[in-house]
C-alpha positions in Angstrom: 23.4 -24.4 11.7 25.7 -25.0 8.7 26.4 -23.3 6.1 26.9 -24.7 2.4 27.2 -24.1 -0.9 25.8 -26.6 -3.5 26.1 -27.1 -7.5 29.3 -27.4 -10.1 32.1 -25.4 -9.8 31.4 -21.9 -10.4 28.1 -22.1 -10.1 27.5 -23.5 -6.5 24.5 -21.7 -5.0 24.4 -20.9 -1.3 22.5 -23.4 1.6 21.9 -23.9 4.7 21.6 -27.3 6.5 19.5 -26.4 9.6 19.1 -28.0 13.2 15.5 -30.1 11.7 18.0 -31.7 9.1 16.3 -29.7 6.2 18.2 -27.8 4.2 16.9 -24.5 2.6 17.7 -22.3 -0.3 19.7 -19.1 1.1 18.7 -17.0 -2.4 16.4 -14.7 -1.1 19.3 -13.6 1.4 22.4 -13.8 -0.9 23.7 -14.7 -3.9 27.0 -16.6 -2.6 28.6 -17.0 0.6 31.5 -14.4 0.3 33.7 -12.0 1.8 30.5 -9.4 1.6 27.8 -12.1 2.9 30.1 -12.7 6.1 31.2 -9.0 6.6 27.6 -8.0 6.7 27.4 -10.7 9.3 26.2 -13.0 7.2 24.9 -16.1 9.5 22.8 -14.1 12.0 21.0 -12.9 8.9 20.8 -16.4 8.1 19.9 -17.5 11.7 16.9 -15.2 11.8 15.5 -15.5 8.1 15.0 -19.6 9.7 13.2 -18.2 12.9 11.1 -16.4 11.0 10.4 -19.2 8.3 11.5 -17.1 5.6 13.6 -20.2 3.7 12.1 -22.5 1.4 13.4 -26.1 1.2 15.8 -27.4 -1.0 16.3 -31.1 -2.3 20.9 -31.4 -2.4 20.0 -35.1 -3.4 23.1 -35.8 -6.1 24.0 -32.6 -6.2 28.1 -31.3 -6.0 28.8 -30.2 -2.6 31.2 -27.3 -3.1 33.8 -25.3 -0.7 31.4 -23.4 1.7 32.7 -20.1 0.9 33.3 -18.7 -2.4 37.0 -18.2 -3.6 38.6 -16.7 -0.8 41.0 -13.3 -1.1 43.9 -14.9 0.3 44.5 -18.6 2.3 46.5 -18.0 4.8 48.2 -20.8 6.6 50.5 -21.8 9.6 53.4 -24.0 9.8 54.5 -26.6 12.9 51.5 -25.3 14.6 51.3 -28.7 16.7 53.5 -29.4 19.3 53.6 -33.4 18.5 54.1 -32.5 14.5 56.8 -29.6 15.2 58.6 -32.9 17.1 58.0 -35.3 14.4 59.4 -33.0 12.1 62.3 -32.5 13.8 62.2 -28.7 14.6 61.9 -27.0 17.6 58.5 -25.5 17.9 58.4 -22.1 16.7 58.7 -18.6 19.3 56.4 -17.3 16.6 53.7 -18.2 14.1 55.3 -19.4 10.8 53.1 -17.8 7.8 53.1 -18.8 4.4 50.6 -18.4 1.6 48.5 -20.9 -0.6 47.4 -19.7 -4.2 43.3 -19.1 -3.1 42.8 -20.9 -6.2 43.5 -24.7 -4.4 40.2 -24.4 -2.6 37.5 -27.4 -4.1 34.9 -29.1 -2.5 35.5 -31.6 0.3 34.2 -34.5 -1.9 36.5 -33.2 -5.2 39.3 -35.3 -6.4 43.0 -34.3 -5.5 45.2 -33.7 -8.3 48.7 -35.3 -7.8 51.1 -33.2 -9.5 53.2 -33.9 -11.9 56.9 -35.3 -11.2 55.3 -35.7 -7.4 57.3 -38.3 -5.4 56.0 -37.0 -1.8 52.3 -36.0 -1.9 51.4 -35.6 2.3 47.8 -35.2 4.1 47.2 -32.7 6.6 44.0 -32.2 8.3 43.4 -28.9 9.9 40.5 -26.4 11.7 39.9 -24.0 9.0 39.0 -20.3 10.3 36.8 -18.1 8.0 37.2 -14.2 8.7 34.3 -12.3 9.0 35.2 -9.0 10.1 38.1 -7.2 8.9 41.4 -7.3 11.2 43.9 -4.4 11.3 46.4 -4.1 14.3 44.1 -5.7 16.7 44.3 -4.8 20.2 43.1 -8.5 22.1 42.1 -11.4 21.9 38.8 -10.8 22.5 38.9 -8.1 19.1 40.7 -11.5 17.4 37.8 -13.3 18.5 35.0 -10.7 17.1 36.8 -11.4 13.4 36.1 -14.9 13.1 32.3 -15.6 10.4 33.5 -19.6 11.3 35.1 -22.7 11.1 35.6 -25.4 8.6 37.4 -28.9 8.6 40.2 -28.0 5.6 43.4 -30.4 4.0 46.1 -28.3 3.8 47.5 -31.3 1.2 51.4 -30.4 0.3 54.4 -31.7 -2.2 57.3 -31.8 0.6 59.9 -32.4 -2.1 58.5 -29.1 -4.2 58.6 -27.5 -0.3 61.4 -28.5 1.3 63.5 -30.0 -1.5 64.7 -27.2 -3.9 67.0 -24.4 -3.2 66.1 -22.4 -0.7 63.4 -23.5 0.4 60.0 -23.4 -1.4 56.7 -23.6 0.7 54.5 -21.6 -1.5 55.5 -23.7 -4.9 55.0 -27.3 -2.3 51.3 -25.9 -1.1 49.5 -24.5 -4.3 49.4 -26.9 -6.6 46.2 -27.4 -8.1 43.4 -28.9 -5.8 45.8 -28.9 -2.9 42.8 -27.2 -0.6 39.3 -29.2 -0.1 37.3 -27.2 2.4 34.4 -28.5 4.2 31.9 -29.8 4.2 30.2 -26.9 6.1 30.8 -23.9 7.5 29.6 -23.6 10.8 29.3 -19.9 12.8 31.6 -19.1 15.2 29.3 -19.1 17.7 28.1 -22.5 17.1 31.7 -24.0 18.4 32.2 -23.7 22.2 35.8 -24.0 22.5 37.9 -23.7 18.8 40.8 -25.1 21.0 39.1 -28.7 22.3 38.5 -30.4 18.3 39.2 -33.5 17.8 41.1 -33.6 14.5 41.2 -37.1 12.5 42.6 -38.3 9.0 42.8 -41.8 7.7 44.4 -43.0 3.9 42.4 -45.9 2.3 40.8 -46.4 5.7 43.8 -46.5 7.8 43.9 -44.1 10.4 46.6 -41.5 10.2 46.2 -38.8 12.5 44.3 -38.3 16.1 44.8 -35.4 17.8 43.0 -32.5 19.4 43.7 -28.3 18.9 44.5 -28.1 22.5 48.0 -29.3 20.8 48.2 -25.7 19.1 51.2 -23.7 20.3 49.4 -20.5 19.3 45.6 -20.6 19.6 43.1 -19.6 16.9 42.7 -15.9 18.2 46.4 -15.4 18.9 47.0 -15.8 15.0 44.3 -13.6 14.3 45.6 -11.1 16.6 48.9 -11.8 15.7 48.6 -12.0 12.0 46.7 -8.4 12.2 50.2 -7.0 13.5 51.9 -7.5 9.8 48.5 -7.7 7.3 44.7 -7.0 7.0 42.5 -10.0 6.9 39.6 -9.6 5.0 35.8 -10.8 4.9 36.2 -14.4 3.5 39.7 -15.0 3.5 40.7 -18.6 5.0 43.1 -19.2 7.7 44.6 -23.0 7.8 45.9 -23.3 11.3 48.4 -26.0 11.3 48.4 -30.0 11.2 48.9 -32.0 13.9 51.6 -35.1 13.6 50.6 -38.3 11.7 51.4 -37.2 8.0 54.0 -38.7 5.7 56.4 -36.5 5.9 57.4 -38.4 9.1 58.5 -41.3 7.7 55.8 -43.3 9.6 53.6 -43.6 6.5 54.1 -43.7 2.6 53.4 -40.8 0.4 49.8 -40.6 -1.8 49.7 -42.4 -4.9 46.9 -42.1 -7.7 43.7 -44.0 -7.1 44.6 -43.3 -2.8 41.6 -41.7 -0.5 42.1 -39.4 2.0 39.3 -38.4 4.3 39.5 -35.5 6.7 37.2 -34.6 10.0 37.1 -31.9 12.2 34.9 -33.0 14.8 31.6 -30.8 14.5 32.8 -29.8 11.3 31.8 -32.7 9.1 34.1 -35.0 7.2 35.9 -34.8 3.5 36.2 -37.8 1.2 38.9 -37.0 -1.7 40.1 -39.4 -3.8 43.7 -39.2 -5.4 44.0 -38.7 -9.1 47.4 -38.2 -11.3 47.6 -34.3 -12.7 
């Protein structure tokens, strides 16, 4: 079962792609998939309004495929997450999850164009497992509780400006991660309980067709629920806020590859997640 939502921006209206390869209006159950849709447990409403053949089919032929969650609260992401990309970096991989913050206003549709900034010299890929919170975390107590948060996962480009990160005084991840359009999400969201094992996905990336990165989540130094667990120790998640949970190696900012350019396409899969086709455009 996955989860989408359809139409332009701002006015995407929630679907579901089911196991027959139909996909059905999710109306008559919600009006969006959002913080309150997933904190009411939103896909095993889903799951049995199909069961019981409640769904009508819809036709998605031409239309927009947006993010599959609604704006989120907050986007929360982790740095050198990936024991290969801490390396190619050349850091030491963290003792503890690195946190910073992307504007929730970068999330677009994993077919959207990505918008280049201006004065960018060092626009870099990164393809990452998305987690969707569906439960809301405060000072968890296990991994297991970590676990019981997660609505879902989606295939997310955590795209960044390393000279607007890592190039101005003091170091400036929030300004080199929020530009605008620097979040493509999806294609689907897919329940939790629909992915066996979070930490076994194949992640993949290519530029114009060239493969970039190849890597699995096994690669994580911390897994998906011990940055739930642990994030819960300093903040509340809520009910629809995203959790980017680190890249692994293979992006520019290695010196292995150049940096985007306008006219450039990035594609981004998450195996079981589905795959994003962006193509670069100047700001």
């Amino acid at each position: 079962m996955k989860l989408m939502r359809v139409g332009e921006p701002g006015a995407e209206r929630p679907v579901v792609l089911a196991e027959d390869g139909v996909h059905y209006d999710l109306s008559p159950v919600t009006d969006d998939i959002d913080g309150v849709f997933l904190g009411w447990d939103g896909p095993r409403i889903v799951r049995r309004a199909l069961d019981r053949g409640e769904l009508e089919p819809l036709d998605v032929t031409g239309r927009r495929v947006g993010p599959p969650i609604a704006r989120p609260g907050a986007v929360l992401c982790i740095g050198l997450n990936y024991r290969a990309h801490a390396a190619e970096s050349g850091v030491e991989p963290p003792s503890e999850a690195v946190l910073f913050h992307k504007s929730p206003n970068t999330v677009v549709g994993p077919y959207d164009d990505v918008l280049i900034p201006r004065g960018s010299e060092k626009t870099d890929w990164e393809v990452e497992l998305g987690v969707v919170i569906g439960r809301r975390a405060r000072y968890l107590e296990s991994l297991g509780e970590a676990r019981s948060c997660i609505a879902g996962y989606v295939t997310v480009n955590d795209v960044s400006e390393r000279d607007f990160q890592l190039g101005r005084p003091g170091g400036q991840w929030s300004k080199g991660k929020s530009c605008e359009t620097f979040n493509p999400v999806g294609p689907w969201l897919v329940p939790a309980g629909d992915i066996a094992d979070p930490q076994a996905l194949a992640l993949r990336s290519w530029v114009n067709g060239e493969a970039r990165q190849d890597s699995k989540t096994s690669d994580m130094i911390f897994t998906v629920a011990e940055l739930v667990w642990h994030l819960s120790q300093f903040l509340v998640l809520e009910p629809g806020d995203l959790l980017n949970t680190g890249t692994p190696e293979g992006v520019a900012l290695s010196g292995r590859f150049g940096y985007l350019r306008d006219g450039d396409v990035m594609e981004m899969e998450v195996a079981g997640l589905g795959r994003q086709r962006s193509v670069c455009r100047q700001a």
